[in-house]
N, C-alpha and C positions, 0 to 999 in steps of 0.2 A: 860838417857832415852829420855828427851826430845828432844836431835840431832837424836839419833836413828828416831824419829816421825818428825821431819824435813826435814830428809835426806828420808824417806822414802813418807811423803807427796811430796817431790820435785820432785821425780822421778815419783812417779803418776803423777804430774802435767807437768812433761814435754812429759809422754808418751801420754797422752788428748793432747797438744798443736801440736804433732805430728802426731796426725790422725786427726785433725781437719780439717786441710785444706787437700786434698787429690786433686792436677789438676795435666794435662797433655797437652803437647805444640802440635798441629798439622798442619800441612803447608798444607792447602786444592789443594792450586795450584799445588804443588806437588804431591799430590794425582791425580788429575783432570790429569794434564800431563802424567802419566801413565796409564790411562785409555785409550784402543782403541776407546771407544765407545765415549769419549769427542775428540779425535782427531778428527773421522769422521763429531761430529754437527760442530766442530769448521771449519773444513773443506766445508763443505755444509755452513756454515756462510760468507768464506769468499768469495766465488764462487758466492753467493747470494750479496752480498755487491759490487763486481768488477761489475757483470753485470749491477747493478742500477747506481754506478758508471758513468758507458759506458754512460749508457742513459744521466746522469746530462749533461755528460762533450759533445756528440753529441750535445743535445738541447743547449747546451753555443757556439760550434763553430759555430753555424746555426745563433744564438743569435748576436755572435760579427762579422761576416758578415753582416748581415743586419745593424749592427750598422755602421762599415766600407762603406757600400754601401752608407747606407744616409747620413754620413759626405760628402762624393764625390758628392753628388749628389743635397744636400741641396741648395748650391744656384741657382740650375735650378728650383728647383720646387716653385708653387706656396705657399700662405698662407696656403689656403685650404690643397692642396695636405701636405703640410710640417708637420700639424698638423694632418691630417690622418695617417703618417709615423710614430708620435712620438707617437701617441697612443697604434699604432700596437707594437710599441719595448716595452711599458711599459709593454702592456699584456703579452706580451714574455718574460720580466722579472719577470713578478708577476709570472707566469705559474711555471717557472724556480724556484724560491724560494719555491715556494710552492711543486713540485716536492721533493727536498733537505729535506723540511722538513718533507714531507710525507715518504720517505724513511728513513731520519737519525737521522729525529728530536727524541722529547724525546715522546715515545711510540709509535713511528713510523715502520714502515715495518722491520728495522733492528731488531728493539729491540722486536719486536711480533716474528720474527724467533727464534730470542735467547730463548727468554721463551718458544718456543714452543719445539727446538732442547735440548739446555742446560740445562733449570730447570731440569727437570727431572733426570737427571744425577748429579745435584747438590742434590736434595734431598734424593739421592739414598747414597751418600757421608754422607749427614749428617743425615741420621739415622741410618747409621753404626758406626758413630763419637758416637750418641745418645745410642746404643747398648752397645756400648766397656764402654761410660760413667756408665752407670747403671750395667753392670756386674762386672766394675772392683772396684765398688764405689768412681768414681772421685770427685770431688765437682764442679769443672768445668773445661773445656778444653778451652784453647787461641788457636786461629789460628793466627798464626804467616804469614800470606801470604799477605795480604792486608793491611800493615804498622799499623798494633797495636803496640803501644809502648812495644816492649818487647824488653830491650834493650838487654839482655842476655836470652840466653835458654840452657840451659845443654844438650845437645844432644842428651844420656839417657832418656830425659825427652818425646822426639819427638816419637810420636804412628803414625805416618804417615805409616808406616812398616804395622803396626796390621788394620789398615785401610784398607791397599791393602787386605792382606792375609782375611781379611772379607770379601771384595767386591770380589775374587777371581782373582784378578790382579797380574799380577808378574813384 
């Protein structure tokens, strides 16, 4: 009797240890990739990125010519004048950096497009992630896309699929 009441508290207690943890693996990037509408912002990102680009790399040619120039030229010129040259090129490299940063730094004109273009598309990802969570009773889901240690993922296990078919992506 008392194995009977063993064997059958065990298997209660491994049926609880097996609803316990209920997750699911999702690769967002791969999500995000099949999405038209993230290829479009990623698109208009990088378009937006190449032309401030242009700018940097114009204002550095214009930059390393005058630099060029005053090497050639420095020892004609006076004290005065020498040190009026050297001040102009500084401002032009200060201008220059600050430019750089203003465009690519951290919260900069790049990263203000991104949030303005991207987010939205990310949160639209992850309250369909949030959805599938609460309907299917996960515990929690990994994304596997941004190098979280997951050293294995069972294939089976990846809702990336149910992700799309939410968001109405094929």
């Amino acid at each position: 009797m008392k194995k009977i009441l063993f064997i059958l508290l065990g298997v209660m207690l491994m049926g609880q240890l097996a609803n316990a943890q209920r997750y699911a693996i999702v690769d967002t990037k791969y999500v995000l990739d099949k999405m038209p509408e993230y290829k479009e912002a990623q698109k208009k990102l990088d378009q937006f990125s190449m032309a401030w680009q242009k700018e940097i790399d114009d204002k550095q040619q214009v930059l390393d010519k005058m630099y060029k120039d005053f090497d050639a030229e420095q020892v004609m010129l006076s004290d005065e004048l020498k040190k009026k040259r050297e001040d102009e090129l500084f401002i032009r490299e200060k201008e220059l950096r600050d430019l750089q940063r203003k465009r690519f730094g951290f919260e900069g004109d790049l990263f203000k497009k991104r949030q303005e273009l991207v987010k939205p598309i990310q949160d639209k990802v992850y309250n369909a992630i949030q959805k599938i969570a609460v309907n299917r009773g996960y515990d929690f889901i990994l994304d596997k896309s941004e190098g979280i240690t997951v050293i294995f993922a069972d294939p089976k296990l990846d809702r990336s699929e149910d992700i799309l078919r939410e968001l109405g992506v094929k």
